[in-house]
Every structure is written in structure tokens, then in C-alpha cells.
C-alpha positions as CSV (number, residue, x, y, z in Angstrom):
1,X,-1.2,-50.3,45.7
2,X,0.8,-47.4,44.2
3,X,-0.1,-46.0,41.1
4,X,3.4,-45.5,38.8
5,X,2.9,-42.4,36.1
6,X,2.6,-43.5,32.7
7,X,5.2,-42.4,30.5
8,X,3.9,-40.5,27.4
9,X,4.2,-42.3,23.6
10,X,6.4,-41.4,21.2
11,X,3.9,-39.8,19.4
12,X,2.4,-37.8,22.2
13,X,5.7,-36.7,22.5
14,X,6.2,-35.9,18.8
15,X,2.9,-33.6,19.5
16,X,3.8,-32.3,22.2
17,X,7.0,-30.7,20.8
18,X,5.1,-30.1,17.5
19,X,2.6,-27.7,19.4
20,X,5.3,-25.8,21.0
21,X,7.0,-24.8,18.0
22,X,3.8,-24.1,15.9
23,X,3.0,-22.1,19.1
24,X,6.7,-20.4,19.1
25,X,6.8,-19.9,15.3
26,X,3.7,-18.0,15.5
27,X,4.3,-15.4,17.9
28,X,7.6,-15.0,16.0
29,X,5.9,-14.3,12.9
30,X,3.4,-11.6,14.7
31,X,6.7,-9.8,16.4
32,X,8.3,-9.4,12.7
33,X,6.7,-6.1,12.1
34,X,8.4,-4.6,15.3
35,X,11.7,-5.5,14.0
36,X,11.0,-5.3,10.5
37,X,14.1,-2.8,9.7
38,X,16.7,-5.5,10.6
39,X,16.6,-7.9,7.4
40,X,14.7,-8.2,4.5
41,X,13.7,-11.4,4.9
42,X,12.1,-10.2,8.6
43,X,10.4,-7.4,6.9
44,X,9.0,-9.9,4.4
45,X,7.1,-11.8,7.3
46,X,6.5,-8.7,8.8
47,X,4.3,-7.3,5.7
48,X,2.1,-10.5,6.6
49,X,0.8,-9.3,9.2
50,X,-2.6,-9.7,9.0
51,X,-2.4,-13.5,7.7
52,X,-0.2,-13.8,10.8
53,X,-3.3,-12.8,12.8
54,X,-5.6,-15.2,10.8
55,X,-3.4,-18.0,11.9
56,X,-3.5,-16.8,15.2
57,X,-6.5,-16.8,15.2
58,X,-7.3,-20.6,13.8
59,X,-4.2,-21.6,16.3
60,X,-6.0,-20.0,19.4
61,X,-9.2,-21.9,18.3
62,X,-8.2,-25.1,17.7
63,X,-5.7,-25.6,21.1
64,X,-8.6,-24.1,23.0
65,X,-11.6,-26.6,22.0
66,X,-8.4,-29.2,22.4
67,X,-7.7,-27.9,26.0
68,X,-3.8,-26.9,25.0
69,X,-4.4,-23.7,27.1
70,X,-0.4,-22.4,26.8
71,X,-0.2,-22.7,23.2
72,X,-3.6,-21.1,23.0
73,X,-2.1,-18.6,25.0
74,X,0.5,-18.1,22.9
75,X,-1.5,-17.4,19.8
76,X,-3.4,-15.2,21.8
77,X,-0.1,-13.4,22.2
78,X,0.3,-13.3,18.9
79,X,-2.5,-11.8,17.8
80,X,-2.3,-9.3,20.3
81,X,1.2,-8.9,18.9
82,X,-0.3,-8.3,15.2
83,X,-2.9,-6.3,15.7
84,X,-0.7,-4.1,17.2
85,X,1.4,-3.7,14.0
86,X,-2.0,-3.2,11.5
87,X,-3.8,-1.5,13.3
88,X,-1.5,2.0,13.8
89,X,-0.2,4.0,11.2
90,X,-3.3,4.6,9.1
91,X,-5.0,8.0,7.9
92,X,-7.6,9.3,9.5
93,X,-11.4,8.9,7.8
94,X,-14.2,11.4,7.9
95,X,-17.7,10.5,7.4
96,X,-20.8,12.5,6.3
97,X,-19.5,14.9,4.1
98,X,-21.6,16.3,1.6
99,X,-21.2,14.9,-1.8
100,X,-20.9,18.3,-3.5
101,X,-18.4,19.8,-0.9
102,X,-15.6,21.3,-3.1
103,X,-12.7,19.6,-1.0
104,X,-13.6,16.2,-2.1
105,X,-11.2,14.4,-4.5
106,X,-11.4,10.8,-5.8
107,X,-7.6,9.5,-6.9
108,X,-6.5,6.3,-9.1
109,X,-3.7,4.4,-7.6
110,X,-3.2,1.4,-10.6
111,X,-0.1,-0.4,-11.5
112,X,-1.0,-0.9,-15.4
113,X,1.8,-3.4,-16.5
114,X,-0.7,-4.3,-19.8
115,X,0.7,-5.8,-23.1
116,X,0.2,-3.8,-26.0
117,X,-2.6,-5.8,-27.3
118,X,-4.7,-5.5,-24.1
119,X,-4.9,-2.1,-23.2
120,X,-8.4,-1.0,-23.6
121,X,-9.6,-3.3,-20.9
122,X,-7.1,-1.2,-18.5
123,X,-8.3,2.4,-20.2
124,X,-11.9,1.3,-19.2
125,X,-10.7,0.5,-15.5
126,X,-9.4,4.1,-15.4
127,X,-12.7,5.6,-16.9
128,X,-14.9,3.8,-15.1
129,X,-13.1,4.9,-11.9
130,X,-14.3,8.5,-12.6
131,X,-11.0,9.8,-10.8
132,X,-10.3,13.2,-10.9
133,X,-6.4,12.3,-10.5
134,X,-4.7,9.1,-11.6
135,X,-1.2,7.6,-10.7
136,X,-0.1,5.3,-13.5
137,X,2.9,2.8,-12.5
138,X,4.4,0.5,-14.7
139,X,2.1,1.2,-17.9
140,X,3.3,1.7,-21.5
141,X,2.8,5.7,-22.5
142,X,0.1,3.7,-25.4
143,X,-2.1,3.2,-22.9
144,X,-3.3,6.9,-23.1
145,X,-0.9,8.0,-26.0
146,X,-2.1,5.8,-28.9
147,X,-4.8,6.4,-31.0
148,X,-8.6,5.1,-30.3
149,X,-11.7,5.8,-29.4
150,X,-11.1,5.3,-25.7
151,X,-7.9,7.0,-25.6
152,X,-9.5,10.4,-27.0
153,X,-11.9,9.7,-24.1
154,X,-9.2,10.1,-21.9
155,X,-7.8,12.7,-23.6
156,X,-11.1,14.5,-22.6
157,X,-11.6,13.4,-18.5
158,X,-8.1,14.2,-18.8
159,X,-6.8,16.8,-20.3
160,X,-3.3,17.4,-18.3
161,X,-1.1,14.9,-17.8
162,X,2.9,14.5,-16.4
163,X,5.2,12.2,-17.1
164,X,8.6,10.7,-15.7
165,X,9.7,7.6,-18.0
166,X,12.7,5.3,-16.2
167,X,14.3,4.0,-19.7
168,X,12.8,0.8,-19.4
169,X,9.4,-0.7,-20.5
170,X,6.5,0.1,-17.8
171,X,9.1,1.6,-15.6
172,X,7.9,4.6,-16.1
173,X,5.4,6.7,-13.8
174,X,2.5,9.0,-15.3
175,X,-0.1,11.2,-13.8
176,X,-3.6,12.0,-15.7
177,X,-5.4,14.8,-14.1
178,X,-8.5,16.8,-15.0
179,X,-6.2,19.8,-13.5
180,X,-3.3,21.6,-14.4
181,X,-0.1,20.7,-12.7
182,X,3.4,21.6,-12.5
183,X,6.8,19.7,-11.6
184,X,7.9,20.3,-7.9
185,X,11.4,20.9,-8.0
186,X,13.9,18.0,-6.8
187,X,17.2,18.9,-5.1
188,X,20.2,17.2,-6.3
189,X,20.6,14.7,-3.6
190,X,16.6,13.7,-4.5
191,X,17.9,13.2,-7.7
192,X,20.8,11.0,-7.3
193,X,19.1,7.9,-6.9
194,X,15.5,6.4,-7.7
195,X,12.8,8.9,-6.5
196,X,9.8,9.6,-7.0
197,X,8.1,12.2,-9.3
198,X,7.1,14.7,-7.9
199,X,4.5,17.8,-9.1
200,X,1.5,20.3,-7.4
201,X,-1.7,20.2,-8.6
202,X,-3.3,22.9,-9.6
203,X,-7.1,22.4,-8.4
204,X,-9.0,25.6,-8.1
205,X,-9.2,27.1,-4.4
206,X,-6.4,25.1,-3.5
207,X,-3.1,23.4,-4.6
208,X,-1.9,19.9,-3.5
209,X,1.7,18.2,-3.7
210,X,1.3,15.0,-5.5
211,X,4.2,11.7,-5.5
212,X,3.7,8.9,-7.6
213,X,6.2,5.7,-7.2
214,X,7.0,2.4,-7.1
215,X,10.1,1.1,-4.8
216,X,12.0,-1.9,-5.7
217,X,9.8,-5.1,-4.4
218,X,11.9,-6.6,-1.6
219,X,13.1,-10.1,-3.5
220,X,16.7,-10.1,-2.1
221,X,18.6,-7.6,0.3
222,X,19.8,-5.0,-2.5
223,X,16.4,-4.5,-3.7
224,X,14.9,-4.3,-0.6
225,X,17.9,-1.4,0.3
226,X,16.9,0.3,-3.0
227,X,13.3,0.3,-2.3
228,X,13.7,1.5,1.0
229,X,16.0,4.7,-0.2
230,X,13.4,5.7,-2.9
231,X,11.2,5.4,0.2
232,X,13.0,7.9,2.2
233,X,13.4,9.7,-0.7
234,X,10.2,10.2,-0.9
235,X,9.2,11.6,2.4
236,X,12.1,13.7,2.3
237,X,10.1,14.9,-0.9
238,X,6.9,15.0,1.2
239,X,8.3,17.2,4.2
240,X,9.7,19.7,2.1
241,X,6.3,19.6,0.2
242,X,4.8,20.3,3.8
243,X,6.8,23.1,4.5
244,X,6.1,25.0,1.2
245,X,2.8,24.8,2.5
246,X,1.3,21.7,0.5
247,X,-1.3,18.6,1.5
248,X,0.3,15.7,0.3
249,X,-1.1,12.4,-1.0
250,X,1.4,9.9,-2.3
251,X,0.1,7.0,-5.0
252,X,2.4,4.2,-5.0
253,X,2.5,0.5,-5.1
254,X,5.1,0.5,-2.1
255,X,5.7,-3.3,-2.8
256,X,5.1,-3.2,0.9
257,X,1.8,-3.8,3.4
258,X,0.8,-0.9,6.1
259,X,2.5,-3.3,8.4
260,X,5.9,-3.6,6.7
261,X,9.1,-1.6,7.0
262,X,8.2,0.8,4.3
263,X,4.8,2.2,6.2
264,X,6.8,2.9,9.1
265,X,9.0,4.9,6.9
266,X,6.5,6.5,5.3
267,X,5.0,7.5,9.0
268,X,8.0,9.2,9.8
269,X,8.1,11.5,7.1
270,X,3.8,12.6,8.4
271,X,2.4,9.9,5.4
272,X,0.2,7.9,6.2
273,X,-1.7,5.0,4.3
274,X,-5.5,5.4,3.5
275,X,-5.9,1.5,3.7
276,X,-8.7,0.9,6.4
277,X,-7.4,-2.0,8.7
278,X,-10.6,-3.5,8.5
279,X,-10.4,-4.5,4.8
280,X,-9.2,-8.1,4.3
281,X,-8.4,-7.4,0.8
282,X,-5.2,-8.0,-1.4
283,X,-4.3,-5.7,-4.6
284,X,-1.5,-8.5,-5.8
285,X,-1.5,-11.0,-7.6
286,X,-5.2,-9.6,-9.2
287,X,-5.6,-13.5,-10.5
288,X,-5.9,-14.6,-6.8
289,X,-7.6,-14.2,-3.9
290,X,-6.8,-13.0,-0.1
291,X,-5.1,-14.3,2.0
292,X,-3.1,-15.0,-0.7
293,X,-3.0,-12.0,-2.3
294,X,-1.0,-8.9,-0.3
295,X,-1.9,-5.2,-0.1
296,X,0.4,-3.2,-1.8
297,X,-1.0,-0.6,-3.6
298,X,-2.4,2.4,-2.0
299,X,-2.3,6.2,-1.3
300,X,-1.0,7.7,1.3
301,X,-1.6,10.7,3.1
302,X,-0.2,13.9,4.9
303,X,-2.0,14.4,8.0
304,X,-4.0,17.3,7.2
305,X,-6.0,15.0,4.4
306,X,-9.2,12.7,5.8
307,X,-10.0,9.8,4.0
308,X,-13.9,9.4,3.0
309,X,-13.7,6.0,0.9
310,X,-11.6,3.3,0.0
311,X,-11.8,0.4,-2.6
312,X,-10.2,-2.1,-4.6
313,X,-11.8,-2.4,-8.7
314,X,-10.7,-4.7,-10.9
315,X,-7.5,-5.2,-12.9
316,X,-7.9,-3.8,-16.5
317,X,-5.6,-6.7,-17.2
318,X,-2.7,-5.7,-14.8
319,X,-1.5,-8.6,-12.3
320,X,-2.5,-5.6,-10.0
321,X,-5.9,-4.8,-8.8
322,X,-6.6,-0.4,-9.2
323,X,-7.3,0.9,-6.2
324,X,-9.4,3.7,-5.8
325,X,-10.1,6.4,-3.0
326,X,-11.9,9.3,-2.2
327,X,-10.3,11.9,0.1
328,X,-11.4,15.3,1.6
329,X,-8.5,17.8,1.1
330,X,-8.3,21.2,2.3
331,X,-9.0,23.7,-0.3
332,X,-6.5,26.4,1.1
333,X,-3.6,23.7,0.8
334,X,-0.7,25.5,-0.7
335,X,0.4,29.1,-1.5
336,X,-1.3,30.6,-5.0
């Protein structure tokens, strides 16, 4: 007596096809970052790259105890896929350095967009970062111009500071450093759009080229264009920086994750983020928590800079988390 196969349910089927394109969908998502520069809306999944590898991950997991071994193997795939876009592209570390050597530098990356009435929580984010150099994106020129107690303490961790205001409320981009600087010259055609500001510090036994900026964040096609050019801009900046002679470390919130468009950019131009790909942390949104939160704020590096630390503090009241690192830069970097 022959056995006839039994033909599967409507809802196996439903499954069935339900797998698949979960399955499909996620190695999808993980090839984004290798096509990132096509759309904006591709670079958007692409800067995900990492949650993309968490879902992998849980994917992988759950079709294997279920015995789906092709759609297992497919998020396997995938995180092979997104590994492969977090894992490159990153500045090289250094450990054991002595805590005294003169080459080390701590800098303060922090997007300060604070309301008038809250900025002393965001002034004790920057003091308690002890920083030698700080970046300020976004932040009203109160929070280290008007009166108080805690901005004359600024005033003395930092008694040099350079500005570059955008004609718009916290548009603007500021640096506060406990050394002398000096603008770096733009070119005209640097000049003609958004870029960057641009100046050398002047730290003693060795200067250092310093950009601070903030692309457009990638909400529709034009601003993603617009923050790509500052982008380029910027490592146009950088290489002419390198050729002067100059180590170069970039603070920005790129709008952008070391797997997006933007890092790849900025790897072209010899920048390179200081991000460890090991840290599954977010700086934005500062009221959440990762995954849901992305990492957008950073330094980044030319390749003759080694990275010795790297951490996220809190938010001063910002919708941005500070982010803090330590690096070890040459001290013959730059002509005196």
C-alpha cells in the first residue's frame, strides 16, 4: 500500500515563504554597507550595521534550534556579510603607554545642542572630561561665553579657544583648547560650500591639524548629498593638512556610523574613526539605549595617531552623548 505525500497546509506554506524572505531581507540588510554610495536610503540601512549583525545573529539561532538549516545559513551569511563592513576602517590602538608620556592627548567630541537655561549641566560634562582639546557642535557661544562660576572655570582649563559660527542657532562649531591654535588656511573651492573648520594646534614639541564638523544628517537625498560634500570637503582639508606635515584628528558628529558611506569617505582621504568595533554603544538619541541608539559621534584619525582609549560620558543635557578619547600623537607632527 503506497504511501501518497502529504501536501503542506496553508499555514506551513505561509511559513515557509515567511522564512525565506526574513532570511532574504536579512542578508540584504548586511550587504547595504557595500553599496552604501548608491542611495541614501541604502546608506541608511547600511549605517546599521551592527544591529543588522544582532539580528543575524538571533535569526541564525532560532532557525538552527528549529532545524531551518538554509535560512540559518543565510543569516550566517549575513553576518559574515556585516562583520565585514564594521570591522575595517578603524584606527589603530596602542596599549601600555606610560601615563606621563608627553604624546598623550585626551580630546572632547560633544554635540551640545542645550537650551539656555540648561547649560551648566553640559559645562560640567566638559570639565569633568578633563580634555585637553574640545570640539563643540551645535552649542550656543553662552555655554562658555556667559558669565558664571563654571564658565570662568572654563575660561581657566581653557584658555584658547576658536570659533566658526554658521548664522544659525547651534550651527555653529567651537574649539576650547588648553593650547594656542591658529586658523589653517581654506582654499576657495573649500570654501564654497559647508566645510569644516579647520586650525593647528599649537601643543609644545609638536603641532597637530585639527577639523571640527557636523555634515547634514541623511533625512532625504539632498541632505544626504550635502553631508557627503562637507565630507569630502573635509578630507580634502585633511590631505592637504598631511602634506604640510600635520597629524590629523577630526571631531565630528558625522551623522553617520563607521559602517556607513561617510566612514568610507573619510578612509579615502587616510581618516580613520577611533571607535573600537567592539563597543556596542550608541551616542544618539542620549534618552535611549543601544540598539536603539546609533553611533555617530566620534574622532577620527590620520594614520600616524594610535588610539589609547575610548568612551561615551553622559549628555550634559544634549540629545547627544560626549564622547571622549585619549590618543597618542606624535610630538614632531608638523613643521615649527
Amino acid at each position: 500500500m503506497s504511501s501518497e505525500p502529504v501536501a503542506p497546509s496553508r499555514w506551513q506554506t505561509v511559513c515557509r515563504r515567511t522564512r525565506t524572505v526574513v532570511a532574504a531581507g536579512l542578508v540584504a540588510w548586511a550587504a547595504c554597507p557595500y553599496v552604501s554610495s548608491w542611495a541614501w536610503l541604502i546608506d541608511l540601512a547600511g549605517n546599521l550595521a551592527v544591529q543588522a549583525a544582532l539580528a543575524c545573529v538571533i535569526g541564525a539561532a532560532w532557525w538552527a534550534l528549529w532545524r531551518r538549516w538554509r535560512c540559518a545559513a543565510a543569516a550566517g551569511a549575513g553576518l559574515l556579510l556585516a562583520l565585514g563592513a564594521i570591522v575595517p576602517g578603524r584606527a589603530a590602538w596602542e596599549a601600555g603607554v606610560d601615563p606621563a608620556d608627553p604624546r598623550r592627548i585626551t580630546v572632547l567630541t560633544y554635540n551640545a545642542k542645550i537650551w539656555l537655561d540648561k547649560l551648566d549641566p553640559g559645562r560640567r560634562e566638559i570639565l569633568s572630561s578633563n580634555a585637553d582639546v574640545v570640539g563643540l557642535l551645535g552649542a550656543l557661544p553662552e555655554l562658555y561665553k556667559e558669565p558664571g562660576t563654571l564658565t570662568q572655570a572654563l575660561a581657566v582649563r581653557y584658555p584658547y579657544h576658536a570659533e566658526m559660527e554658521l548664522n544659525a542657532p547651534w550651527f555653529g562649531y567651537w574649539v576650547l583648547s588648553k593650547w594656542p591654535t591658529e586658523p589653517f588656511v581654506l582654499t576657495d573651492e573649500e570654501r564654497e560650500g559647508l566645510h569644516p573648520m579647520a586650525c593647528v594646534v599649537l601643543r609644545p614639541g609638536g603641532r597637530f591639524g585639527l577639523l571640527v564638523m557636523r555634515p547634514a544628517s541623511p533625512r532625504s537625498t539632498t541632505r544626504w548629498i550635502k553631508g557627503n560634500a562637507e565630507t569630502e570637503i573635509a578630507g580634502a582639508v585633511a590631505r592637504r593638512m598631511r602634506e604640510a606635515g600635520l597629524e590629523v584628528v577630526l571631531l565630528a558628529d558625522f551623522n553617520g556610523t563607521p559602517s556607513g558611506h561617510r566612514a568610507g569617505l573619510l578612509v579615502e582621504a587616510g581618516l580613520r574613526r577611533c571607535m573600537p568595533a567592539t563597543r556596542l554603544v550608541g551616542t544618539y538619541p542620549s534618552a535611549s539605549f543601544w540598539p536603539f541608539t546609533v553611533a555617530i559621534d566620534d574622532a577620527a584619525v590620520s594614520d600616524g595617531i594610535r588610539t589609547l582609549n575610548w568612551g561615551v560620558l553622559g549628555s550634559g543635557g544634549s540629545d547627544h552623548h560626549a564622547v571622549r578619547t585619549e590618543l597618542l600623537v606624535p610630538l614632531n607632527s608638523g613643521p615649527e
